[in-house]
C-alpha positions in Angstrom: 103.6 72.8 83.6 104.4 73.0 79.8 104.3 77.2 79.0 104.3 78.4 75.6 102.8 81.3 76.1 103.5 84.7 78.5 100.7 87.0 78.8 101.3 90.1 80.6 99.2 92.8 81.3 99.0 95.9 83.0 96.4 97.2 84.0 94.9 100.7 84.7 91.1 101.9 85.5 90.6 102.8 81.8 92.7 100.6 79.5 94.6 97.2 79.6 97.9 96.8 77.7 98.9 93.2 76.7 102.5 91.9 75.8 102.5 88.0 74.7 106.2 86.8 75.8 107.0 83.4 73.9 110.7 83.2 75.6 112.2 84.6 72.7 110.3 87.6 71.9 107.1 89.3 72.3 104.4 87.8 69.9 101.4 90.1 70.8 101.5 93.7 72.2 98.1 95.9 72.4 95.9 98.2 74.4 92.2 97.7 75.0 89.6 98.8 77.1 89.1 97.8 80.3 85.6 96.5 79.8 83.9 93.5 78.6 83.6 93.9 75.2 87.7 95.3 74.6 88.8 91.8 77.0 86.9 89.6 74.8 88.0 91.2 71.5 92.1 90.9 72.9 91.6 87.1 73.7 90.3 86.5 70.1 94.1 88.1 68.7 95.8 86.0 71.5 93.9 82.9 70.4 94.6 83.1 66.7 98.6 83.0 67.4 99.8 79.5 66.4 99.7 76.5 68.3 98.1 78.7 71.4 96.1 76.6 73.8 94.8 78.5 77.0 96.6 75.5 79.4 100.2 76.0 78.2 100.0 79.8 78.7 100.4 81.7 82.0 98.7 85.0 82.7 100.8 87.5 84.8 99.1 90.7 86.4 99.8 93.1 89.0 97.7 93.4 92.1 95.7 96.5 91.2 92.2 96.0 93.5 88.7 96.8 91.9 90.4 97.6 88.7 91.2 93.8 87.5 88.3 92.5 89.0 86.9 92.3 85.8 89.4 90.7 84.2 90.2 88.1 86.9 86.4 87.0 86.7 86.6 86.5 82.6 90.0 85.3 82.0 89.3 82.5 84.8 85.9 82.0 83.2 87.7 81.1 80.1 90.2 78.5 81.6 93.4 80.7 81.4 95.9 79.9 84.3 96.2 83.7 86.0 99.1 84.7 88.4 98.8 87.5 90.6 102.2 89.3 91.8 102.9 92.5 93.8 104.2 95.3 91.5 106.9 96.0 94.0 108.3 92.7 93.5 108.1 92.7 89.8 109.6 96.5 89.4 112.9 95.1 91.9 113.1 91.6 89.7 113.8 94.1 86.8 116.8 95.5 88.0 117.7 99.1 86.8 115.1 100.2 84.5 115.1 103.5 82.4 111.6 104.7 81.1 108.4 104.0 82.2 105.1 103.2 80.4 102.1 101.0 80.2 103.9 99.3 77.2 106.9 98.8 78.4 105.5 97.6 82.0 103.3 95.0 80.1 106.2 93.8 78.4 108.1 93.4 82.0 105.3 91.7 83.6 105.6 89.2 80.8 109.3 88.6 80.8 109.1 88.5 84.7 106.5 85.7 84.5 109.2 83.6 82.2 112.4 84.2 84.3 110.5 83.5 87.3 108.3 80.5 86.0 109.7 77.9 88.0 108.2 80.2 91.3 104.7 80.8 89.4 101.9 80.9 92.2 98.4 80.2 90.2 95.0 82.5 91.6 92.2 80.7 92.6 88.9 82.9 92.9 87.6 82.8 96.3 84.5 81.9 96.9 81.6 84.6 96.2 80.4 84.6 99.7 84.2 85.8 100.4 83.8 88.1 97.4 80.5 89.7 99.2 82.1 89.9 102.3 85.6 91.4 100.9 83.1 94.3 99.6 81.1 94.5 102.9 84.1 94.7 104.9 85.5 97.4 102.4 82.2 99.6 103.2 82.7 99.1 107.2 86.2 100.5 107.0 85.0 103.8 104.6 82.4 104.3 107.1 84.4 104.5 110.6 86.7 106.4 108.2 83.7 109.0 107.6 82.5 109.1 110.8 85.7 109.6 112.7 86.7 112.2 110.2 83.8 113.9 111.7 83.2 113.1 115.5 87.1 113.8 116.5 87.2 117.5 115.5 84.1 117.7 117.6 85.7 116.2 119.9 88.7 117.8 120.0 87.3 121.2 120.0 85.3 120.7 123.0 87.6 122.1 125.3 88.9 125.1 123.3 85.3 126.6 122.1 82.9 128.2 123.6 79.6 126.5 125.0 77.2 127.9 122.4 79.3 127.5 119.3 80.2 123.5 120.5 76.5 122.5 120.7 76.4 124.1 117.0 78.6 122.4 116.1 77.2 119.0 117.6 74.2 120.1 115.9 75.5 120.8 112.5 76.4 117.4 112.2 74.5 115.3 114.4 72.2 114.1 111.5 75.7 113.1 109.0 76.9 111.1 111.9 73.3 109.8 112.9 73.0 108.6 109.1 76.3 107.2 109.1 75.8 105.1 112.6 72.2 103.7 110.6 74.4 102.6 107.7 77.7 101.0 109.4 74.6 99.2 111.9 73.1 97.9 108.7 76.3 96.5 106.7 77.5 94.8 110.3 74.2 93.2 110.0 74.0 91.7 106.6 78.3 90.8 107.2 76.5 89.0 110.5 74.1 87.8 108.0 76.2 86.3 105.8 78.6 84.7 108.0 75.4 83.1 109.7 74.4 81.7 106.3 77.7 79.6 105.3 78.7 76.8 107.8 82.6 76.9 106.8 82.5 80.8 108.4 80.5 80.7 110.9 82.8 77.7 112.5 85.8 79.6 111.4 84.5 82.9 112.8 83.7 81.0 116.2 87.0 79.5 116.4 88.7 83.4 115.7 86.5 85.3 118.3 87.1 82.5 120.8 90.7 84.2 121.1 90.7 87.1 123.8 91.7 90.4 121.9 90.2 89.3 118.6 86.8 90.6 117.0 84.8 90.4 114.3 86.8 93.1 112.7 90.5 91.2 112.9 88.4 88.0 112.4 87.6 89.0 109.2 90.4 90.5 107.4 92.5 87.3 108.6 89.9 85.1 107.0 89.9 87.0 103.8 93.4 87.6 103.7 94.0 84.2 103.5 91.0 82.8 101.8 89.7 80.7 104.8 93.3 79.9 105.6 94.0 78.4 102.4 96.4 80.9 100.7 98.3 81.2 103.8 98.7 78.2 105.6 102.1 79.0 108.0 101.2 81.7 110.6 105.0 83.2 110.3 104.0 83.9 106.3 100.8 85.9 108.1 103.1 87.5 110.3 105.0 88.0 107.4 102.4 89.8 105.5 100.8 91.3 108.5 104.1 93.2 109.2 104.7 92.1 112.8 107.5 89.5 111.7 110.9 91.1 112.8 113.9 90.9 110.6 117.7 91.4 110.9 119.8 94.0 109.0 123.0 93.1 109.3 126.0 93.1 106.6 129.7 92.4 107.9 131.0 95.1 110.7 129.7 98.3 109.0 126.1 97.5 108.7 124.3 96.7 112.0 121.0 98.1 112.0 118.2 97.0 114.4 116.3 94.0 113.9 112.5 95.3 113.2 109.7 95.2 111.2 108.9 95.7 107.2 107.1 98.3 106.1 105.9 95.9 102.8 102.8 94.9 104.7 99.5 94.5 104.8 98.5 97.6 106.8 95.2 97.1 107.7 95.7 93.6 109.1 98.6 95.2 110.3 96.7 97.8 112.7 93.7 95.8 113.8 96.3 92.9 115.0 98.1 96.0 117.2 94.7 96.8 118.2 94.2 93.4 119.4 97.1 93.2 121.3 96.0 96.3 122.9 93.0 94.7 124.3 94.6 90.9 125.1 96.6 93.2 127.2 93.7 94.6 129.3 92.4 91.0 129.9 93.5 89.3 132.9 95.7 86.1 131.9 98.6 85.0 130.5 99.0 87.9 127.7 98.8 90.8 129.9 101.3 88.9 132.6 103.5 88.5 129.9 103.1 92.4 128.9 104.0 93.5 132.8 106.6 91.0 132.9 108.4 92.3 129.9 108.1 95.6 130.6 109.1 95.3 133.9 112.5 93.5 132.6 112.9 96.8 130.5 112.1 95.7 127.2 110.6 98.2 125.0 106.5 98.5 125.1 106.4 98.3 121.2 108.7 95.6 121.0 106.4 93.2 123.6 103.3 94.3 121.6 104.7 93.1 118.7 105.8 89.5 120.4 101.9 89.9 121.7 101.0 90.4 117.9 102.8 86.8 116.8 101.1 85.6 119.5 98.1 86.2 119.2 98.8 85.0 115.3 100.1 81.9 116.3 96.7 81.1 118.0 94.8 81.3 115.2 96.3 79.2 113.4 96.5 76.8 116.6 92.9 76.9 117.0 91.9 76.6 113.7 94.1 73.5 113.1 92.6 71.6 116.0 89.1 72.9 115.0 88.4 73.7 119.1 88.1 76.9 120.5 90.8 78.9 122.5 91.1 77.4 125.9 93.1 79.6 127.8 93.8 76.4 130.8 94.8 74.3 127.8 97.7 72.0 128.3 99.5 70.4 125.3 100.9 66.9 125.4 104.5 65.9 124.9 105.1 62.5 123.6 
């Protein structure tokens, strides 16, 4: 791919700030707002710069959530190439760095996208049915956040209050959490709705929940984390960004740390796969004869969860390839 252009852009709730790297020097550098009207208005400026042509530049943005949705959906709308990196990784590519603005940060993304152009990763927008659902399963998670920000100190308090002021209590809240349960029952519904209504889930979902230990829950964050298994094809790159994929720290004799886990991870995914190994492990089969015989050798608890996690990973991905559901008497063939 023939790049002229490098458009970087950070981006913040209120306002955008462009830098146009042409390998040289910046071209371009202003501030709009993030809406509509200010993206539009910023294209025309990049536009007029000579010889520009929308397919020999690159877009480079940081992943920032709901606040470049917007400008994901138009800048793809208008045939620009868009590339979607983690600020951690483009704030360690820079090196020491001294200052710190939405400027200067623009103008990093930009010269990031041009030393690392020969690693450039293009965004694809996943399909709007995985759009809806990304915003359905966003509203789940606030929800059981809510309500269990609620029920526990209830709960908790049980034992160390006195009967009268406990059923206060229960009562004082019983119509938030009553509310709460309606809504969570009616956004599981139209999620079940929705996955009903598109073939390519439903099978995909099927295949998932076939897996002891996995839900609709896990099911779901896998399937949008990797866009239907099509941004992350290699189940060690979702163990990867999952965080269950150990990793050595070793340097010569002086460092010789423990082999574990990142901490750069998705942390959702992260804690409904440990959640999932929780309950493979109370299922009678090969998982939770694995668990005892582990444990039983010594090895830490954490440690076999964790090898219970890749597991469970790895099965996904085996099921999904084969397009059959989990078998747990399967046999594979050697050749």
């Amino acid at each position: 791919m023939d790049i002229h252009y490098y458009i970087g852009i950070d981006v913040s709730k209120a306002t955008l700030d462009w830098a146009v790297f042409d390998g040289k020097t910046v071209v371009l550098q202003t501030q709009s707002p993030n809406s509509e009207l200010g993206i539009k208005a910023t294209l025309k400026l990049i536009k007029a710069l000579p010889d520009f042509a929308s397919q020999t530049s690159i877009t480079c943005s940081e992943h920032t959530g709901i606040y470049n949705a917007l400008i994901l959906s138009l800048l793809s709308a208008a045939g620009f190439p868009l590339w979607l990196e983690s600020s951690l990784q483009i704030k360690q590519a820079g090196g020491l760095q001294r200052g710190k603005s939405d400027q200067i940060d623009a103008v990093r993304i930009a010269e990031y996208a041009f030393r690392f152009r020969d690693r450039l990763r293009l965004w694809q927008p996943p399909r709007q049915l995985l759009q809806d659902l990304t915003s359905l399963s966003a509203l789940r998670q606030r929800l059981l956040l809510v309500r269990s920000q609620l029920q526990q100190p209830i709960d908790e308090q049980a034992g160390f209050t006195k009967s009268a002021q406990q059923k206060q209590l229960v009562k004082n809240c019983q119509a938030s959490l009553k509310a709460i349960t309606a809504d969570l029952a009616q956004v599981e519904k139209l999620i079940a709705q929705l996955i009903d209504q598109d073939d390519r889930l439903k099978e995909l979902f099927a295949l998932v929940t076939s897996i002891p230990g996995i839900g609709v829950s896990t099911a779901t964050e896998v399937i949008l984390a990797t866009d239907e298994f099509k941004a992350i094809t290699d189940p060690k790159k979702l163990a990867c960004h999952a965080g269950v994929a150990p990793f050595e720290y070793r340097s010569g004799t002086s460092v010789r740390g423990k082999t574990r886990v990142s901490q750069h991870a998705r942390k959702r995914l992260k804690s409904l796969f440990h959640m999932a190994a929780m309950s493979a492990i109370q299922v009678k089969g090969e998982l939770q004869d694995y668990y005892r015989r582990k444990v039983a050798e010594g090895k830490n608890k954490m440690l076999v969860l964790n090898a219970i996690r890749n597991k469970l990973i790895h099965r996904i991905y085996a099921v999904v390839r084969r397009g059959e559901k989990y078998d747990k008497f399967y046999t594979p063939s050697f050749v």
